[in-house]
C-alpha positions as CSV (number, residue, x, y, z in Angstrom):
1,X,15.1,-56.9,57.2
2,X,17.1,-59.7,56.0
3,X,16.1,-61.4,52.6
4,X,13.4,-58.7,51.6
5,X,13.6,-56.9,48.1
6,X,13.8,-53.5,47.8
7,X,10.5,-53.7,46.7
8,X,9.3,-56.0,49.6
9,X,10.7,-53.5,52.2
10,X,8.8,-50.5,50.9
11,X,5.6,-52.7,50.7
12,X,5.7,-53.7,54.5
13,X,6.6,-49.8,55.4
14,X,10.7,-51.2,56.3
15,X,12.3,-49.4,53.7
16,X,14.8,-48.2,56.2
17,X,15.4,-51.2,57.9
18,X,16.9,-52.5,54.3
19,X,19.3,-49.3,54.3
20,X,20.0,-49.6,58.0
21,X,21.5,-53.1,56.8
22,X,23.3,-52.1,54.0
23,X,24.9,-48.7,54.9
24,X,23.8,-48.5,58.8
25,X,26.7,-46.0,59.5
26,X,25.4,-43.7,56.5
27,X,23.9,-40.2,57.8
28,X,20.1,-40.6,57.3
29,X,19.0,-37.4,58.7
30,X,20.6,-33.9,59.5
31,X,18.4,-31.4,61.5
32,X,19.1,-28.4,64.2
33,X,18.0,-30.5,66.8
34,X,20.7,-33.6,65.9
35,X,21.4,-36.1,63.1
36,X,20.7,-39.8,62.8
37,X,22.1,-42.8,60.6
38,X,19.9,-45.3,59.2
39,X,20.8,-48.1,61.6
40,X,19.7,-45.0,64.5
41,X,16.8,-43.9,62.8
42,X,15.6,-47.5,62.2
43,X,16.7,-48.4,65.9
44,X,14.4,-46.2,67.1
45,X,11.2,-46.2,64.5
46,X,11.1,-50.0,66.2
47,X,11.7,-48.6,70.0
48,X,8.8,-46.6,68.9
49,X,7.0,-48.7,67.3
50,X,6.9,-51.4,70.3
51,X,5.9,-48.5,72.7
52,X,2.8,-47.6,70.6
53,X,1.9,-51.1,70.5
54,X,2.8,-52.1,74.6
55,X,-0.2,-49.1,75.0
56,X,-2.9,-50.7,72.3
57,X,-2.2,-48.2,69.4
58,X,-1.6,-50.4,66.2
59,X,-3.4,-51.7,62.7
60,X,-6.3,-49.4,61.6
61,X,-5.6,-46.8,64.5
62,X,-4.4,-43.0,64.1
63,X,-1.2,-41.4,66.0
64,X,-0.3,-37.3,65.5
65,X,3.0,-35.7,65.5
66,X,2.8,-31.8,66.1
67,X,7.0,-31.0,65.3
68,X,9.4,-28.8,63.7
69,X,12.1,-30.4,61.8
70,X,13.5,-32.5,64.0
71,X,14.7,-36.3,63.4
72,X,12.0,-37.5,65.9
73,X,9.3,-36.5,63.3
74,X,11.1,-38.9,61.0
75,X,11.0,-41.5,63.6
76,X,7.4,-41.4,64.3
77,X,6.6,-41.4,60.3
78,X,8.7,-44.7,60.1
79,X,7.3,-46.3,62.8
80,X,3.5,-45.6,61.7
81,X,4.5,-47.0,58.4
82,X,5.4,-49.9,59.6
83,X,3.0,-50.6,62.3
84,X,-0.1,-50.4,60.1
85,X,-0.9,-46.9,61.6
86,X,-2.4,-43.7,60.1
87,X,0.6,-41.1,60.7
88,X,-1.4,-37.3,60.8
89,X,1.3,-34.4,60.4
90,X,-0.5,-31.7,61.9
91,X,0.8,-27.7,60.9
92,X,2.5,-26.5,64.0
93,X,1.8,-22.9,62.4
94,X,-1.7,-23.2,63.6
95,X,-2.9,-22.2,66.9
96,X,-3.9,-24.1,69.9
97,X,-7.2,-24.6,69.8
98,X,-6.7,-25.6,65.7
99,X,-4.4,-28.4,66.5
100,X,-6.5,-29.9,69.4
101,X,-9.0,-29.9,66.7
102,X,-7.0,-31.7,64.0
103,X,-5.5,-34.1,66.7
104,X,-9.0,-35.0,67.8
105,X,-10.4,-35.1,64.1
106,X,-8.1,-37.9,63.0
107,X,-9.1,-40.1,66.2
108,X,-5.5,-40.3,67.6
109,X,-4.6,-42.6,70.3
110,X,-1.2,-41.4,70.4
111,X,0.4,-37.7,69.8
112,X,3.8,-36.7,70.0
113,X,4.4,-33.0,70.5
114,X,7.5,-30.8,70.1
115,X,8.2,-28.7,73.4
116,X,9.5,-25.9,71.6
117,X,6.2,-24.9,70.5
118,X,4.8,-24.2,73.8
119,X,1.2,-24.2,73.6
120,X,0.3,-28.5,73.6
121,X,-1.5,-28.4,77.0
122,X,-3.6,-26.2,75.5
123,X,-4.0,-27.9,72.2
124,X,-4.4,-31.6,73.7
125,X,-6.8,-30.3,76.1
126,X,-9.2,-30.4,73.0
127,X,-8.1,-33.9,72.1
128,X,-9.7,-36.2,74.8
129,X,-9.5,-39.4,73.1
130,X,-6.0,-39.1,73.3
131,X,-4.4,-42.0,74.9
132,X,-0.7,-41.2,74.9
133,X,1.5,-37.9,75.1
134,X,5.0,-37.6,74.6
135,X,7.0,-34.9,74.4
136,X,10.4,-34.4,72.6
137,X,13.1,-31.1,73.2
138,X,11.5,-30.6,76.2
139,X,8.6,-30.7,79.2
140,X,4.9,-30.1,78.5
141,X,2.9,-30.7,81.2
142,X,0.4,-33.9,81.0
143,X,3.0,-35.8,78.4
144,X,5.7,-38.0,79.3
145,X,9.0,-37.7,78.1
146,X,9.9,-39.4,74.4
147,X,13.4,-40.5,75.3
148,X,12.5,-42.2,78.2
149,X,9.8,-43.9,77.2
150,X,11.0,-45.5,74.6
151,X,14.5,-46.4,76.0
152,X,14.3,-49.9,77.7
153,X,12.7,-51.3,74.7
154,X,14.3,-53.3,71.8
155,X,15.2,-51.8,69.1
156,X,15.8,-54.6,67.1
157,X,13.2,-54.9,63.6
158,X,9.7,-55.3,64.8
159,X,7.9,-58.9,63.5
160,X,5.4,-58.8,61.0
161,X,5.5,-55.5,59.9
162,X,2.0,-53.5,58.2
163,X,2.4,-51.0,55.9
164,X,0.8,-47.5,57.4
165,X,-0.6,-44.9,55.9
166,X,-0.7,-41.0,56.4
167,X,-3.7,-39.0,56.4
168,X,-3.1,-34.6,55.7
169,X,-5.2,-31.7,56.6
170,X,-6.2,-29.1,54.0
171,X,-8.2,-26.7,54.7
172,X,-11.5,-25.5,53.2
173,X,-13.0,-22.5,52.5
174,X,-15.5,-22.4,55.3
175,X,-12.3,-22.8,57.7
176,X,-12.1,-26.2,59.5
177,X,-9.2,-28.3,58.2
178,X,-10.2,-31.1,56.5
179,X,-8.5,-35.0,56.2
180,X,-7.7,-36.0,52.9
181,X,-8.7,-40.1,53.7
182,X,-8.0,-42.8,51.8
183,X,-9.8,-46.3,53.2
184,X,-7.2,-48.8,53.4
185,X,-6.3,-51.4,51.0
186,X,-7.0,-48.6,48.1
187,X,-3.3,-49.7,46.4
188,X,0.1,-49.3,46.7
189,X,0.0,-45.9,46.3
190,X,-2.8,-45.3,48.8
191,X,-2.1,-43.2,52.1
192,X,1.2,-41.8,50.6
193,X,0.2,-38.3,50.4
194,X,-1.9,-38.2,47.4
195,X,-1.2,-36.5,44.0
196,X,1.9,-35.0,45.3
197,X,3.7,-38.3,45.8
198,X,2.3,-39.7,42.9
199,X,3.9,-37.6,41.3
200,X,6.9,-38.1,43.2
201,X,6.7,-41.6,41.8
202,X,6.3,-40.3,37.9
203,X,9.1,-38.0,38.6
204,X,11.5,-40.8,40.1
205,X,13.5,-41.6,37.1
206,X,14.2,-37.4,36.3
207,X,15.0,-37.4,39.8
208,X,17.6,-40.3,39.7
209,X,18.5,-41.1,42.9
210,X,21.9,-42.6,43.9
211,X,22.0,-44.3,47.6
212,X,25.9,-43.5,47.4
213,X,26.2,-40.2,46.5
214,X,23.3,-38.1,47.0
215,X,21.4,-36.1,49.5
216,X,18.5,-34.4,49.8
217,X,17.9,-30.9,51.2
218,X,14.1,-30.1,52.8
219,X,13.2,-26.6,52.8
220,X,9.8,-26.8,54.1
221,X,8.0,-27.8,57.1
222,X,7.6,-31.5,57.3
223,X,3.9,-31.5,57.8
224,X,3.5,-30.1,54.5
225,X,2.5,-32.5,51.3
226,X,5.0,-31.8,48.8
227,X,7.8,-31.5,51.2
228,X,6.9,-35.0,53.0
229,X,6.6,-36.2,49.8
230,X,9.9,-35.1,47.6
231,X,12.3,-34.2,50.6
232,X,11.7,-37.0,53.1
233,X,9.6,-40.0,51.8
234,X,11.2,-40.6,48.4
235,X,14.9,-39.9,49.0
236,X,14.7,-42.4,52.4
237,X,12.9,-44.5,50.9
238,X,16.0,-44.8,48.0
239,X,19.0,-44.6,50.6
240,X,19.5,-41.3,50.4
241,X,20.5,-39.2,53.5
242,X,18.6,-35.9,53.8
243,X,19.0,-32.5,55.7
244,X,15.9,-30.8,57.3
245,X,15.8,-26.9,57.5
246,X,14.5,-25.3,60.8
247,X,12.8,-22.8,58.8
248,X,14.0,-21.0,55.5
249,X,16.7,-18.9,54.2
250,X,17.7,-17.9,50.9
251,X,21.6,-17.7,52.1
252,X,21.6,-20.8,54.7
253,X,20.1,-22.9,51.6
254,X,22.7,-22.1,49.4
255,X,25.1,-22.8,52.9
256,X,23.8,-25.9,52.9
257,X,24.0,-27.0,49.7
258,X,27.6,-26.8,49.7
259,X,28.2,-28.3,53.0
260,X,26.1,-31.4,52.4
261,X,26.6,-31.9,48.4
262,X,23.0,-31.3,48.0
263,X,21.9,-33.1,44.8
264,X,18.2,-33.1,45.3
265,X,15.9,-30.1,46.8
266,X,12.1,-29.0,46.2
267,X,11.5,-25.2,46.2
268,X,7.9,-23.0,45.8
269,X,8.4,-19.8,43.8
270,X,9.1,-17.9,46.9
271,X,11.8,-19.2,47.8
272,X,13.3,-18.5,44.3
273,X,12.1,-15.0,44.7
274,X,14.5,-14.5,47.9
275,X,17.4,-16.3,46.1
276,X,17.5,-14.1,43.4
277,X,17.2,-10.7,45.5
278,X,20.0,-11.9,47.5
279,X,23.5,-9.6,46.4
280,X,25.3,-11.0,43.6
281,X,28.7,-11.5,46.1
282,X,26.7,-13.9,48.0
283,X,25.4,-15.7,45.4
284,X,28.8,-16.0,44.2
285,X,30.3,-17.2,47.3
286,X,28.8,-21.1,47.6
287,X,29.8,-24.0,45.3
288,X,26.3,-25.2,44.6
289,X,27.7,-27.0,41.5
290,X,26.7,-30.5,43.5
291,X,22.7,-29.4,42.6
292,X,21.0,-31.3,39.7
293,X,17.4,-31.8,40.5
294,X,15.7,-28.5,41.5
295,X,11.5,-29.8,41.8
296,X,9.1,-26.8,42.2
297,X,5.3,-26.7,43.0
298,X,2.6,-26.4,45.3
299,X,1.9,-22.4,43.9
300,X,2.4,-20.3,40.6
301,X,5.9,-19.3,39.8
302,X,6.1,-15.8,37.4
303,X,7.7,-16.8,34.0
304,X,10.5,-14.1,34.4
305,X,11.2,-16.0,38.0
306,X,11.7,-19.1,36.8
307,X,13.6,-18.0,33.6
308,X,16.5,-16.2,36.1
309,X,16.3,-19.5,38.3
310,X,17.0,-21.7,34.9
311,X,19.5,-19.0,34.4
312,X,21.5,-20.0,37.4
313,X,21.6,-23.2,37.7
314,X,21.4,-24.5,34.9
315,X,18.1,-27.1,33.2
316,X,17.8,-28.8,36.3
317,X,14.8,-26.9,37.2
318,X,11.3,-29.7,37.0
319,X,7.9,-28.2,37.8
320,X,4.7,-30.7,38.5
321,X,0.7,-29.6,39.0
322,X,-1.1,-31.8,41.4
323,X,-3.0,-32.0,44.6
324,X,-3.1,-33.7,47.8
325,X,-6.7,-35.3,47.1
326,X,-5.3,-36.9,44.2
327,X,-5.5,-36.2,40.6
328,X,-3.1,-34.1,38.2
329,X,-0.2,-35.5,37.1
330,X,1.2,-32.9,35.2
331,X,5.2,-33.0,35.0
332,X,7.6,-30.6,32.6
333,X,11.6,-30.4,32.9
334,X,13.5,-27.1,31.9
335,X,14.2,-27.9,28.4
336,X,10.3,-28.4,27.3
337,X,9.5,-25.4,29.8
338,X,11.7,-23.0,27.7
339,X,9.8,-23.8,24.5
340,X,6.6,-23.9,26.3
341,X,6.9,-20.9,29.0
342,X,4.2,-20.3,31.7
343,X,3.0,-24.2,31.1
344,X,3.1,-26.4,34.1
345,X,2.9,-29.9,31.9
346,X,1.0,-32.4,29.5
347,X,-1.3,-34.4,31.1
348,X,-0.3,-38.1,30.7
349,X,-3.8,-39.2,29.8
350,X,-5.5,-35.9,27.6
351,X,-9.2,-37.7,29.2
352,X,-7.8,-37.1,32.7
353,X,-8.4,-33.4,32.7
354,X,-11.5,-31.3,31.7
355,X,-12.3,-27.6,31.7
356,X,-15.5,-26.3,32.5
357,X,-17.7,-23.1,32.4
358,X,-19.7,-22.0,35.3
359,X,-22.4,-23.9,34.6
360,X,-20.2,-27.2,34.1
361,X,-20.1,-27.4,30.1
362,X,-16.4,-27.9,28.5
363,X,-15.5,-24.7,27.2
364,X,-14.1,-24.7,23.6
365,X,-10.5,-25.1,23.0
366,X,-8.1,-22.6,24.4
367,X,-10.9,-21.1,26.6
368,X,-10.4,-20.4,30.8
369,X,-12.7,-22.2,32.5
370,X,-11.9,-24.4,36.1
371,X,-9.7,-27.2,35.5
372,X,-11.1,-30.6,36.8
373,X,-9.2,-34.2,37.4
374,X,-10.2,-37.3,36.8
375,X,-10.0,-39.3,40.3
376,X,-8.7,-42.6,40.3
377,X,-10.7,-45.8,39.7
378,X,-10.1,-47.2,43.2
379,X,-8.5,-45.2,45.8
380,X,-10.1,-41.8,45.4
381,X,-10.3,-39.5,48.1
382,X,-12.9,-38.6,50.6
383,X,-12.4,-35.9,53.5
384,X,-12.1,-37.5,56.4
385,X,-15.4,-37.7,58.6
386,X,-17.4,-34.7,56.0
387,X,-19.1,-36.4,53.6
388,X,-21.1,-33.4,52.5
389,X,-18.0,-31.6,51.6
390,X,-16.6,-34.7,49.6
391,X,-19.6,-34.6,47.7
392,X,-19.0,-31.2,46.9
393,X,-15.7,-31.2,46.0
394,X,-16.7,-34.2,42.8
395,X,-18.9,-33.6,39.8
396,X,-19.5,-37.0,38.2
397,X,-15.7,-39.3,38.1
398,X,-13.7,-35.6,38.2
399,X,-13.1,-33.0,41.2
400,X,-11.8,-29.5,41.4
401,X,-9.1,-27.4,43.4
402,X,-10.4,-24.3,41.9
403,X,-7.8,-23.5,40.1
404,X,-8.8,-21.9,36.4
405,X,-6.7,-22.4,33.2
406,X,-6.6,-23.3,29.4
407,X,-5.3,-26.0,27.5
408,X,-3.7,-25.1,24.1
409,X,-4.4,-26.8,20.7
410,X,-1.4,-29.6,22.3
411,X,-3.2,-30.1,25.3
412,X,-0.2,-28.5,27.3
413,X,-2.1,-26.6,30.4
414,X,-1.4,-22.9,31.8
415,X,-3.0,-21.8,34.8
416,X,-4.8,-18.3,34.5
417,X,-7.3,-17.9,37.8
418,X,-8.2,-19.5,40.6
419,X,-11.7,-19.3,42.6
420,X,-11.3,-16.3,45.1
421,X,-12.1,-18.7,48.1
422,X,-8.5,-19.4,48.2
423,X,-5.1,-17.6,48.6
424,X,-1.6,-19.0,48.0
425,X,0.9,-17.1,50.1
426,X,4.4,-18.8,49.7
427,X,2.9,-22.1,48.8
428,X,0.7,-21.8,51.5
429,X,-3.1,-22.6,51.4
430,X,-5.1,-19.5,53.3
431,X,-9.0,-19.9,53.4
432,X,-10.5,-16.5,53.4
433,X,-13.7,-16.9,55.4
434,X,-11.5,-18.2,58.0
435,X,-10.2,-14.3,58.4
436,X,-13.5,-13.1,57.6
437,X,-15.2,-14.9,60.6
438,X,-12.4,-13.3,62.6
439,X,-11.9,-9.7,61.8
440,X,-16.0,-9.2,61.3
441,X,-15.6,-10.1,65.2
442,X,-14.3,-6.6,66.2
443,X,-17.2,-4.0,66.9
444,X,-16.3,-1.4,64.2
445,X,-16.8,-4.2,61.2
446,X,-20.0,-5.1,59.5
447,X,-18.6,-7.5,56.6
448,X,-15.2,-8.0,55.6
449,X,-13.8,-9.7,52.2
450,X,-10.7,-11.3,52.2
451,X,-9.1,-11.4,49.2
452,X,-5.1,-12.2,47.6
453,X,-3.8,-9.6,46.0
454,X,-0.5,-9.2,44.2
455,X,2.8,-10.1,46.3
456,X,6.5,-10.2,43.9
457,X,7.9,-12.3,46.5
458,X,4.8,-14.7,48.1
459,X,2.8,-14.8,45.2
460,X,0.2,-13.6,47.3
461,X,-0.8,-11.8,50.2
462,X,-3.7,-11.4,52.4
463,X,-5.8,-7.9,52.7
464,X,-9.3,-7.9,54.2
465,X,-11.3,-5.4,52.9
466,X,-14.0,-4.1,55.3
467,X,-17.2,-2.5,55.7
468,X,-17.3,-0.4,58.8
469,X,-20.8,0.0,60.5
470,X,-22.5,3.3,60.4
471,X,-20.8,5.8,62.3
472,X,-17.8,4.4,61.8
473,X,-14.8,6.5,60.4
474,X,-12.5,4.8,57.8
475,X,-8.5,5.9,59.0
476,X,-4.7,4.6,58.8
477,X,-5.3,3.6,63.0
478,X,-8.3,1.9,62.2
479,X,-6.6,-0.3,60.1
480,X,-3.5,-0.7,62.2
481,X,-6.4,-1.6,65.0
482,X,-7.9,-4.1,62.9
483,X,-4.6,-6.5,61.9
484,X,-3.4,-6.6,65.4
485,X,-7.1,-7.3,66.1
486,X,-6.8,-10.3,63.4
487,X,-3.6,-11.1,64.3
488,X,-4.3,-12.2,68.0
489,X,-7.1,-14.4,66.8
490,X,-5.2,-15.9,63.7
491,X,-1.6,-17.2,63.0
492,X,0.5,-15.0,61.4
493,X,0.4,-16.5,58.0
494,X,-3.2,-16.0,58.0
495,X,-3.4,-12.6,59.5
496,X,-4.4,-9.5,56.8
497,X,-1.2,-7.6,55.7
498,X,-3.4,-4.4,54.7
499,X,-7.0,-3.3,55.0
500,X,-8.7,-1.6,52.5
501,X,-12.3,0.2,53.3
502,X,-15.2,0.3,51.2
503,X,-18.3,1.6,51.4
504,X,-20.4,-1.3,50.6
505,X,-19.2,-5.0,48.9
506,X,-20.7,-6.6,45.7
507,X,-23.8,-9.1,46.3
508,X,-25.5,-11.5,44.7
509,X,-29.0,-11.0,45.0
510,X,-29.2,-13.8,48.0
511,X,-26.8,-11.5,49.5
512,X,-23.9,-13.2,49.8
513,X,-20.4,-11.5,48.9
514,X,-19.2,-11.7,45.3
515,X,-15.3,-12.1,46.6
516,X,-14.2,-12.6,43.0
517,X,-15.4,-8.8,42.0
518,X,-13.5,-7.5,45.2
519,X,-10.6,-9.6,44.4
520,X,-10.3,-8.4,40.2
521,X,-9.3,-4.7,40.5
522,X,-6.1,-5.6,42.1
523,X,-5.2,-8.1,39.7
524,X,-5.9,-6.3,36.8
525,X,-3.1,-6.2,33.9
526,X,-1.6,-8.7,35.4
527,X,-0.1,-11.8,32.9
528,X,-1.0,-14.1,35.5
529,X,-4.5,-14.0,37.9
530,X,-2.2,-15.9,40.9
């Protein structure tokens, strides 16, 4: 776009269109599935764009892309953003029937599904509204091809560009997924993944990104906040090329990192956990000297983890505390970690943050209570289509994740707890009544409790523990039974990785479960409650 600002660009969603004229021949994108350079990439957000828009899809209407790490998820994000379109990632972790539903719940018109996932008849089956299916890598019956449908068109930059938006599932805790919505015209910031890239922007200058030198590695799954956010948003949005993992690995990152002159990556304390386990010879083998801005989030990372991950590669290691809804803000670099250990940041604004009892009075200072964030003034958050829930989540100008913690006499904040009703496996959000509802399903069950327990290297993992009905006899191939039982009706990530029995579950007197008793036997004497 010829004669717009940096600035200007970004604003009217054409960010690449500005890099595609300055450095078209510059690598944009790397994947397993092929590579792009700006002037491609933005070739082909335009091709796209013009398709969407030759079938009615444009301004105020919603599209889907269900897709691993391929550059075609790029395109479709670019071309939403600047077509004034909600852009949905949808996890293609879920199941069929679960991302019919999310692809229906965001009213696409358009959805654009990776063949290599095999199951989008089934899913789009669910998705009537649906207007147009392509598919990319591949055939799925009922779509049309991506490649040919966008070839005949120009790919020359679309007029009058509108800045999209992007709209992510989270799920809750009585299982559906949930859009995190923003109405349009909220700001600039508004449909850019909430608190996680607004922290992205806080975090821009630590980050300092140089169009002519850098690149960014993503380690996780497109679809997911913090990696949309830090990996692909920012960096393209700055110039900088990135390279897209097809799933992780502790050796093929450090590979990687060497190969492409990585200078800017975002991990979750997994991932640090297999690094560090890997042999010291293989450590020793890559140059990863290139490194210098190592962001981690999105779940608890064990002081000792991140003291060995400092350790290595030096005080390039940032941590932020945020959500997708909004709110947080909360930003530390290695040097003020060290002094500080276990904190995750300072608030910027001390009034931004409360924490609360049970019965929603603050508690005094240094006391645990759940940690509540102020929502923005204009732009806040609402889940998409459920206002009950959005009225749940607020009390008064402040809303909670859950998550429990103290601020010390400085105001820095450590997170102790977390409400039971949710478990963080690998930076992963699991919702245990979703694998309640499921296993309780199997005739030998009368209640289950799903609970995190304790996991060195996810942080977390998921064990039901069950009830079984009278007559019933608690054994090692009853258990076996009952996680291939869950594990047919669940995706993996969710399924239970151990069952414990119990002879009856904890109540309150209106009978329902007290998951936080069930939960606080295998967490005791631990430093940290997640």
């Amino acid at each position: 776009m010829a004669g717009l600002s940096r600035e200007e660009a970004f604003m009217k969603g054409m960010s690449l269109a500005l890099h595609a004229s300055d450095r078209p021949d510059k690598l944009a994108v790397a994947t397993n599935y092929g590579e792009r350079t700006f002037a491609e990439l933005n070739a082909r957000a335009n091709q796209l764009s013009r398709l969407l828009s030759a079938n009615g899809i444009g301004d105020g209407d919603s599209i889907a892309v269900v897709s691993k790490n391929r550059p075609e998820f790029i395109e479709v994000y670019a071309a939403a953003l600047r077509s004034g379109i909600r852009f949905t990632p949808v996890n293609f972790h879920l199941n069929g029937e679960e991302v019919g539903y999310v692809v229906d719940n965001c009213e696409a018109k358009a959805v654009i599904y990776d063949a290599d996932l095999g199951n989008g008849a089934e899913a789009l089956a669910l998705a009537p509204k649906c207007e147009l299916k392509l598919a990319v890598g591949g055939t799925v019956e009922g779509f049309e091809d991506y490649e040919s449908a966008i070839a005949s068109l120009s790919a020359d930059d679309i007029d009058n560009p509108i800045r999209g938006s992007q709209m992510l599932y989270t799920s809750g805790t009585t299982g559906r997924p949930k859009g995190v919505y923003r109405k349009p015209g909220a700001g600039p910031l508004q449909g850019r993944g909430g608190a996680a890239q607004q922290q992205a922007g806080g975090s821009m200058s630590a980050a300092g990104f140089d169009p002519e030198t850098d690149r960014a590695l993503c380690t996780g799954p497109g679809y997911h906040a913090a990696p949309l956010a830090f990996n692909i948003t920012l960096p393209l949005a700055m110039g900088v090329g990135i390279v897209m993992m097809d799933g992780w690995d502790a050796e093929e990152t450090l590979q990687l990192v060497e190969q492409y002159q990585i200078t800017h990556t975002h991990m979750v304390a997994t991932m640090f956990h297999r690094l560090l386990k890997l042999p010291e010879e293989v450590r020793a083998k890559y140059d990863v000297s290139s490194l210098r801005y190592l962001l981690h989030g999105a779940a608890p990372c064990p002081v000792h983890t991140k003291h060995q991950i400092i350790d290595w590669f030096g005080p390039i290691v940032f941590e932020y505390y945020a959500a997708t809804e909004g709110g947080g803000g909360y930003f530390i670099d290695s040097e003020t970690w060290l002094a500080k250990p276990g904190t995750v940041g300072r608030a910027p604004n001390p009034e931004d943050t409360m924490i609360l009892d049970e019965e929603g009075n603050a508690v005094e200072q240094g006391g645990v209570g759940t940690i509540y964030f102020k929502a923005p003034d204009s732009g806040r958050f609402e889940y998409f289509k459920s206002p009950d829930k959005t009225a749940e989540s607020y009390r008064g100008d402040f809303f909670t994740l859950g998550d429990m913690g103290f601020l010390d006499d400085e105001g820095w904040l450590f997170l102790t707890g977390r409400s039971a009703e949710t478990i963080i496996s690998g930076g992963v959000n699991i919702y245990p009544q979703e694998v309640d509802n499921e296993v309780m399903k199997h005739p030998s069950v009368l209640d289950c409790c799903t609970i995190g327990v304790p996991n060195d290297e996810w942080g977390e993992e998921v064990k039901a523990v069950v009830q079984l009905q009278p007559g019933c006899s608690a054994s090692d191939d009853l258990a076996g039974e009952l996680i291939e039982f869950a594990r047919s009706r669940l995706p993996g990530f969710k399924t239970p990785r151990s069952i414990e029995f119990a002879d009856d579950l904890p109540r309150l007197p209106s009978g329902k479960i007290q998951r936080r008793l069930v939960r606080a036997p295998f967490w005791e004497g631990r430093e940290r409650q997640i």
